[in-house]
Wavefront OBJ file of the C-alpha trace (Angstrom):
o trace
v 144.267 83.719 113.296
v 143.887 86.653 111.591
v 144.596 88.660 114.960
v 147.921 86.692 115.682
v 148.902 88.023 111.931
v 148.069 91.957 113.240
v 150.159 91.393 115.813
v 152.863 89.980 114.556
v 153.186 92.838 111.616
v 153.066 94.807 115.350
v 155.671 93.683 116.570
v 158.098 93.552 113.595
v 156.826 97.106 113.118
v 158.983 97.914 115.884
v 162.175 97.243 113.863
v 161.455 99.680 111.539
v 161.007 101.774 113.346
v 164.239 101.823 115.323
v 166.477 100.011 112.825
v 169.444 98.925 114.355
v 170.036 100.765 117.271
v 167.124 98.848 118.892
v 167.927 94.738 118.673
v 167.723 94.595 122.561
v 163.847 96.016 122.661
v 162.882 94.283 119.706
v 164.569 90.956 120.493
v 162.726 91.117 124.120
v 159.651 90.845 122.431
v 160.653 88.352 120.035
v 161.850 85.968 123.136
v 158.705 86.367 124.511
v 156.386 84.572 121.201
v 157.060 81.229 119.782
v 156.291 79.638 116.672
v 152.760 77.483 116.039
v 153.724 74.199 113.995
v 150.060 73.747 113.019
v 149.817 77.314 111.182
v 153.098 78.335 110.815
v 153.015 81.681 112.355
v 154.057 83.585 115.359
v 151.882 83.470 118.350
v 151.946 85.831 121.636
v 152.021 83.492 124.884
v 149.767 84.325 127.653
v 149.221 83.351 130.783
v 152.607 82.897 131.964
v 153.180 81.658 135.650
v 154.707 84.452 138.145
v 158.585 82.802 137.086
v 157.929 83.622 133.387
v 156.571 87.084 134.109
v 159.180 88.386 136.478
v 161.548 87.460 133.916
v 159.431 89.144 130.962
v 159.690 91.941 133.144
v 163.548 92.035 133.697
v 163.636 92.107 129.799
v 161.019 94.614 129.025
v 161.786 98.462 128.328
v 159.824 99.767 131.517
v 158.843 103.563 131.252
v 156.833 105.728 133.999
v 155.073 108.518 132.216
v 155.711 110.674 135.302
v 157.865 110.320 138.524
v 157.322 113.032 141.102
v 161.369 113.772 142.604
v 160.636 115.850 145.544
v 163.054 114.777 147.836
v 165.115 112.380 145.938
v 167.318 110.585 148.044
v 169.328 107.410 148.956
v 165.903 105.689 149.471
v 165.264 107.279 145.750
v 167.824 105.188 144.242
v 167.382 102.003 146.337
v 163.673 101.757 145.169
v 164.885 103.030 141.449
v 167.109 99.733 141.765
v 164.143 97.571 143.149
v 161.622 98.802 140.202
v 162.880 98.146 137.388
v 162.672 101.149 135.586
v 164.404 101.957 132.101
v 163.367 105.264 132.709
v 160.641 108.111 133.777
v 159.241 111.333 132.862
v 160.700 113.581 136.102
v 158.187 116.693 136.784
v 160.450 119.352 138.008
v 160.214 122.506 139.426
v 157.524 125.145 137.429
v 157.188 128.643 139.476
v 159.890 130.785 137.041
v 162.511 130.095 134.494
v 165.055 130.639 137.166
v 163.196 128.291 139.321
v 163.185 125.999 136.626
v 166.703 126.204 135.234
v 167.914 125.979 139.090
v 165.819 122.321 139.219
v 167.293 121.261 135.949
v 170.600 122.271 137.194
v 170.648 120.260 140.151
v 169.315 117.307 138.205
v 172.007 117.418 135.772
v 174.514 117.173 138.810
v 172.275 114.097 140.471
v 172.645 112.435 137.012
v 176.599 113.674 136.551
v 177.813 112.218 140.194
v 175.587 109.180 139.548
v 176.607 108.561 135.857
v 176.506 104.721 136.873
v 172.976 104.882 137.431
v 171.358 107.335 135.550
v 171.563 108.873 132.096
v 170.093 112.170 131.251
v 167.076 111.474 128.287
v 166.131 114.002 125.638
v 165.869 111.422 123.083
v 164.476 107.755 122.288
v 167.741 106.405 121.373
v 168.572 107.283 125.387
v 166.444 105.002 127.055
v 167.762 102.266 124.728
v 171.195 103.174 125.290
v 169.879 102.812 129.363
v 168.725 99.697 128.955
v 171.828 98.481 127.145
v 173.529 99.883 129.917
v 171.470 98.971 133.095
v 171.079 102.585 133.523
v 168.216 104.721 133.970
v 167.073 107.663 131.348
v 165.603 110.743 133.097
v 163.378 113.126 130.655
v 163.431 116.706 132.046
v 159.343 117.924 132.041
v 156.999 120.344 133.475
v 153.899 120.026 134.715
v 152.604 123.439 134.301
v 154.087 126.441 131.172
v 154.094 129.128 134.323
v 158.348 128.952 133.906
v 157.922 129.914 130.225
v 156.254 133.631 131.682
v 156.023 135.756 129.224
v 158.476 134.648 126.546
v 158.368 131.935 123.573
v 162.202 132.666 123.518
v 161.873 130.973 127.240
v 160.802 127.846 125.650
v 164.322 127.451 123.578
v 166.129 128.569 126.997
v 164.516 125.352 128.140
v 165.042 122.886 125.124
v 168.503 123.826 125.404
v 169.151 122.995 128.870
v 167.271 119.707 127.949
v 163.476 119.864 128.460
v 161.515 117.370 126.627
v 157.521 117.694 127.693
v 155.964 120.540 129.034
v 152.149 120.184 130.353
v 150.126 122.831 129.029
v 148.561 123.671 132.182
v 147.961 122.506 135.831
v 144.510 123.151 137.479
v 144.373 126.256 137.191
v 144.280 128.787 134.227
v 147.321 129.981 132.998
v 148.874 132.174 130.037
v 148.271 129.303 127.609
v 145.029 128.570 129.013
v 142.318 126.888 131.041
v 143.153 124.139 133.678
v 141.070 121.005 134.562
v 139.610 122.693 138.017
v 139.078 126.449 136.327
v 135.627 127.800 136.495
v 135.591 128.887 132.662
v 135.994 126.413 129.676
v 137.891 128.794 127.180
v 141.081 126.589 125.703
v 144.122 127.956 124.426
v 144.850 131.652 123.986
v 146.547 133.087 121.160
v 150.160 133.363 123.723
v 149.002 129.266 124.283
v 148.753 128.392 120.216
v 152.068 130.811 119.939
v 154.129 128.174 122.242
v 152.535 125.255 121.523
v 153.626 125.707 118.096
v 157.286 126.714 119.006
v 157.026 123.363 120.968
v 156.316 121.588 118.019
v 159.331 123.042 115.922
v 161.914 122.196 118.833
v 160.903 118.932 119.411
v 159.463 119.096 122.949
v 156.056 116.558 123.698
v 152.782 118.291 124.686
v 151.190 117.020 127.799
v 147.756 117.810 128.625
v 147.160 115.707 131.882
v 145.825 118.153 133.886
v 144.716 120.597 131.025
v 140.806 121.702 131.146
v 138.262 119.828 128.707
v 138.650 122.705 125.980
v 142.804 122.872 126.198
v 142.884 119.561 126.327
v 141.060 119.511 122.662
v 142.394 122.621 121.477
v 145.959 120.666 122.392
v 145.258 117.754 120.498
v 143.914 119.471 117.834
v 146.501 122.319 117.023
v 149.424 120.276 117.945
v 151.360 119.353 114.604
v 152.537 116.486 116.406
v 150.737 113.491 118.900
v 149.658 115.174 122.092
v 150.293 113.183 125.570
v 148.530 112.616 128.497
v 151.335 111.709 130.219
v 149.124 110.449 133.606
v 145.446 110.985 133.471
v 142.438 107.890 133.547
v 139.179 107.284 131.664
v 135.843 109.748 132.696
v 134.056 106.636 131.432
v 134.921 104.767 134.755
v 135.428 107.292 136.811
v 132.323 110.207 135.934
v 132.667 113.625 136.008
v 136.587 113.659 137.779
v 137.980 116.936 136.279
v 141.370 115.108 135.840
v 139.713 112.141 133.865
v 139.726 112.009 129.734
v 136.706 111.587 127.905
v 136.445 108.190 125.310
v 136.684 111.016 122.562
v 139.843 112.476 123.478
v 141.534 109.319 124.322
v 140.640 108.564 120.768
v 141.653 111.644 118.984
v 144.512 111.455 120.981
v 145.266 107.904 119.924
v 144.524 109.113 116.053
v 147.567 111.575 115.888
v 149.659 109.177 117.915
v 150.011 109.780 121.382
v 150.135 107.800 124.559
v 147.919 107.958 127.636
v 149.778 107.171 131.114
v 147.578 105.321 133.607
v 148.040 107.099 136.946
v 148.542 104.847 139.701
v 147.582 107.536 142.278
v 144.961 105.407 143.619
v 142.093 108.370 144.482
v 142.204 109.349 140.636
v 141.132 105.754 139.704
v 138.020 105.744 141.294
v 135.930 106.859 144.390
v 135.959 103.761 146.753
v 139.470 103.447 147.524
v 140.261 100.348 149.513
v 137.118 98.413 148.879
v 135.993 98.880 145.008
v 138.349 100.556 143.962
v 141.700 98.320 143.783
v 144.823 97.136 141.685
v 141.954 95.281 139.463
v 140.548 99.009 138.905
v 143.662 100.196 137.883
v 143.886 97.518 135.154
v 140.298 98.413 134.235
v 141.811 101.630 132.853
v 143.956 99.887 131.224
v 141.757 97.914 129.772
v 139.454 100.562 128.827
v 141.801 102.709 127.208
v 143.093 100.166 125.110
v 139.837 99.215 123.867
v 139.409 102.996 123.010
v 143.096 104.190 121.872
v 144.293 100.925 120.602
v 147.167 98.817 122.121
v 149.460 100.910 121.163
v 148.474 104.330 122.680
v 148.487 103.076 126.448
v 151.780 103.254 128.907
v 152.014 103.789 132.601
v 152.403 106.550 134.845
v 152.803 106.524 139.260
v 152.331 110.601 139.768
v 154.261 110.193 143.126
v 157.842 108.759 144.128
v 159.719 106.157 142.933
v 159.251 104.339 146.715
v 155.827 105.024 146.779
v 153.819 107.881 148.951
v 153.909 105.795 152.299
v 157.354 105.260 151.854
v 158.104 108.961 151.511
v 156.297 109.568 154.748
v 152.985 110.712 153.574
v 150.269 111.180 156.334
v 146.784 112.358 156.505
v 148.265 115.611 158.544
v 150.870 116.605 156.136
v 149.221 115.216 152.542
v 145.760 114.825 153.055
v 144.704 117.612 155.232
v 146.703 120.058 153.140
v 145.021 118.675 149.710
v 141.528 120.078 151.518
v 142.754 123.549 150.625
v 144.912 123.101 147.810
v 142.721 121.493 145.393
v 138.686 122.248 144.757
v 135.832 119.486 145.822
v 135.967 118.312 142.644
v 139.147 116.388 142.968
v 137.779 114.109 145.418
v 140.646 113.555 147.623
v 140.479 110.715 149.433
v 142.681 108.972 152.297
v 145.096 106.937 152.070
v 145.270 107.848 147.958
v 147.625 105.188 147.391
v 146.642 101.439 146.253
v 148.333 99.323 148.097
v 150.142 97.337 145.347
v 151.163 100.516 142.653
v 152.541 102.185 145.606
v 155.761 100.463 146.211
v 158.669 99.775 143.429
v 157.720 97.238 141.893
v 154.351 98.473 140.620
v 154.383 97.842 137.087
v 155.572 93.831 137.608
v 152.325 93.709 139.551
v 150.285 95.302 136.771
v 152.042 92.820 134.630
v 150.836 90.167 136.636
v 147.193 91.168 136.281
v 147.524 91.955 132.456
v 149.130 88.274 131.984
v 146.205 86.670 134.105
v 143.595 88.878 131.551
v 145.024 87.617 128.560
v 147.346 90.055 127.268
v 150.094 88.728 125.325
v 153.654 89.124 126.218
v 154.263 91.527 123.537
v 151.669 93.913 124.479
v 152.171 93.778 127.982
v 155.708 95.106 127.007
v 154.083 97.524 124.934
v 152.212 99.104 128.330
v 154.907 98.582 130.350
v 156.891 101.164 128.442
v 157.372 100.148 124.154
v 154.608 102.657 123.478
v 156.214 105.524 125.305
v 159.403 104.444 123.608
v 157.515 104.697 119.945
v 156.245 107.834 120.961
v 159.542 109.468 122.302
v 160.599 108.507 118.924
v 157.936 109.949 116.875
v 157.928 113.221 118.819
v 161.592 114.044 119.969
v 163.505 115.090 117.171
v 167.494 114.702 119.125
l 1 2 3 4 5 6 7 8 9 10 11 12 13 14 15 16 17 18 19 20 21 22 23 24 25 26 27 28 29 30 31 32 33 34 35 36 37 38 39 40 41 42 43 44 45 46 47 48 49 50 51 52 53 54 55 56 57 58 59 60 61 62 63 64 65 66 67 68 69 70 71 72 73 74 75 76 77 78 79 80 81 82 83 84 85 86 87 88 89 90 91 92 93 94 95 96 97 98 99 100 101 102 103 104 105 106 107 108 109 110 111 112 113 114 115 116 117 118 119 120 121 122 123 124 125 126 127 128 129 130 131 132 133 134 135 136 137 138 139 140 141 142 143 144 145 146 147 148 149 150 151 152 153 154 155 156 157 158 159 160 161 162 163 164 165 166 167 168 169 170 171 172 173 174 175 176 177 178 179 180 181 182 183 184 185 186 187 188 189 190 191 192 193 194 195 196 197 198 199 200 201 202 203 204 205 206 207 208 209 210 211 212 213 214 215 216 217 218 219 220 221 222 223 224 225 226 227 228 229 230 231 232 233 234 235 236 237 238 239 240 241 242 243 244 245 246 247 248 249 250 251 252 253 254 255 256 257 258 259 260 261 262 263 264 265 266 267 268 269 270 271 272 273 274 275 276 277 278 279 280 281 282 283 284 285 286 287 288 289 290 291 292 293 294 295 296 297 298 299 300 301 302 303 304 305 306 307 308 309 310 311 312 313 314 315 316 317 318 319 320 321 322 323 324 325 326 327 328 329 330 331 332 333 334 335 336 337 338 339 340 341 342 343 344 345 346 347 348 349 350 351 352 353 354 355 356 357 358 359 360 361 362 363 364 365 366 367 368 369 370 371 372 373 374 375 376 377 378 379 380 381 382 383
C-alpha cells in the first residue's frame, strides 16, 4: 500500500504545482482513481476495458514532444481533430534566422486564420488554456541552432518572435557542437556553453535528441535548467543506434528534471521492423525508460506528421531511397519506418491501450500521454 500512498502524494503534487489555473488537468486525474473502503485511501484503476480508456483519453492533457509540419494542410487539421492532441512541439524551419523567422511567420498566420483551432504556446498555462478551450497549443522549436549563426543576440530575436526549444544539434556538428552521426566526440564549444546559457536566462528548453554522446552530457550537465530529449529511445534496447540514449543519461536527465519523448518513428525503435519490432516495442521503451527516469520523466513524441508518414504520401522512392544518402549507415534506415499503429492519429489512444493492459494506472498513463511534458513546460518556460 505503501506505493498507492507515493502515488497519490503524485498526483496531488500536481495541484501545487499549477494552483488554480489547472482544476481541469488535475480533476482528469482525480476522475480517473476511486476510493478503497478497506484502507481508506486513493487507488489508481487499471485495466480499464477499451470504453473506459477512450474516454480517459478524451480527458487527458495529450502532448507530442515533436510534430514534423512539412506540408501542413487540410488533411493536417482533419487528423489534428481525429488525434486528440492538446498540443505538440512543431520543428520548424533551421537553415538561417531569416529562414527561420519566415517559418515562424507563416505559422503565426496558420494559427491567426485558424484561431478556432489552434493557439500559439510559449507557456504551460497555454496548453491548459487549449484544453479548456478544445484548442490546440503549438510550441515554436528547432531541431538544429544553425538559425542562431553566429550571434547569441539571434537567440533573443527568436524568443521574441516566440521560440520555446531549440535542439542543440542535428547529426551533424555544428557551432555549438558535435551531432549524434559526427565522426569526433568533442561536446559543446565555448560559442555552444555561450548560448546554451543565454537559453537558460530567456526561458527557452534545451533539446538534445539528436545531439552526439558528449553534447548530449555536456547539455545535461551545463544546463542550469532540465535538459529534454524531446524524441529519442533507449540504447539499452536498441544497441549502438547513434540516435538512442544511454540508461545514464536518461537518468541524469531525469535527476535535473527533464522529459524523454518516445519516438514513434518505427525504424528508431528497433531493427526488425514489422516482425519484432512492433507497437509492443514501442511500449518497451516506455517501459524501460520509466524504470530508469522515473514515471514522471517519460512523454511521447511521433517525429513525422500529424496523419502519419503513409498518409502524407511517403514511398520507398521519395523517403527511403533519399535517406540512403542523407543519413550515414549508422542510422539503419529501414522500409516502411512507420509502425503500423503510431502512424495514424490516433497513436497515443493506442499506446494507452497497451499501457492500461500492462498495468499502468490511469494517472500515470495521463502522465505519458502528456502531464509530464506539461510539468516540465512549467518548470522550464518562464512566460
Amino acid at each position: 500500500m505503501k506505493q498507492n500512498r507515493r502515488n497519490l502524494v503524485k498526483l496531488l503534487s500536481l495541484g501545487a504545482l499549477f494552483p488554480g489555473q489547472t482544476a481541469l488537468a488535475f480533476n482528469s486525474i482525480l476522475e480517473s482513481v476511486h476510493l478503497d473502503p478497506n484502507q481508506n485511501i486513493i487507488s489508481s484503476i487499471t485495466n480499464l476495458s477499451d470504453k473506459k480508456i477512450e474516454e480517459l483519453y478524451k480527458k487527458a492533457m495529450v502532448i507530442d514532444g515533436l510534430v514534423i509540419p512539412k506540408g501542413w494542410n487540410e488533411d493536417s487539421f482533419k487528423a489534428l481533430e481525429q488525434s486528440g492532441y492538446t498540443g505538440f512541439s512543431t520543428s520548424l524551419l533551421s537553415g538561417s534566422l531569416k529562414g527561420a523567422l519566415k517559418n515562424i511567420g507563416e505559422w503565426d498566420t496558420r494559427i491567426q486564420n485558424n484561431s478556432d483551432v489552434l493557439l500559439k504556446a510559449t507557456s504551460a498555462a497555454d496548453f491548459i488554456r487549449a484544453k479548456k478551450e478544445g484548442k490546440t497549443a503549438v510550441l515554436y522549436g528547432f531541431q538544429n541552432a544553425t538559425m542562431i549563426e553566429k550571434s547569441i543576440d539571434n537567440i533573443d530575436t527568436l524568443y521574441d518572435a516566440g521560440t520555446r526549444w531549440i535542439q542543440l544539434t542535428y547529426n551533424q556538428r555544428n557551432l555549438l557542437g558535435d551531432g549524434s552521426t559526427e565522426r569526433t566526440n568533442s561536446g559543446l564549444s565555448d560559442f555552444g556553453l555561450e548560448a546554451l546559457a543565454r537559453m537558460n536566462e530567456l526561458g527557452i528548453m534545451i533539446d538534445l535528441s539528436h545531439c552526439g554522446r558528449q553534447t548530449t552530457n555536456e547539455g545535461i550537465e551545463f544546463s542550469t535548467s532540465g535538459a529534454c530529449f524531446n524524441h529519442s529511445m533507449c540504447e539499452a534496447l536498441y544497441k549502438d543506434h547513434p540516435r538512442a540514449k544511454t540508461d545514464d543519461q536518461i537518468k541524469a536527465m531525469a535527476a535535473k528534471g527533464g522529459v524523454i519523448g518516445i519516438i514513434c518513428l518505427g525504424y528508431m525503435i528497433g531493427p526488425d521492423l514489422g516482425t519484432k519490432t512492433t507497437l509492443e516495442t514501442y511500449v518497451d521503451h516506455i517501459d524501460h525508460a520509466v524504470n530508469i527516469a522515473g514515471i514522471e520523466h517519460v512523454g511521447v513524441a511521433a517525429d513525422f506528421a500529424i496523419q502519419g508518414l503513409e498518409a502524407t504520401g511517403a514511398t520507398r522512392e521519395n523517403w527511403y531511397v533519399p535517406r540512403l544518402t542523407r543519413f550515414k549507415p549508422s542510422y539503419k534506415i529501414q522500409w516502411p519506418p512507420w509502425i503500423p499503429e503510431l502512424d495514424k492519429a490516433d497513436r497515443y489512444l493506442q499506446v494507452a491501450k497497451v499501457l492500461d493492459k500492462r498495468g499502468y494506472s490511469t494517472g500515470d498513463i495521463e502522465k505519458i500521454l502528456g502531464l509530464n511534458w506539461l510539468r516540465y513546460f512549467k518548470d522550464t518556460l518562464k512566460s
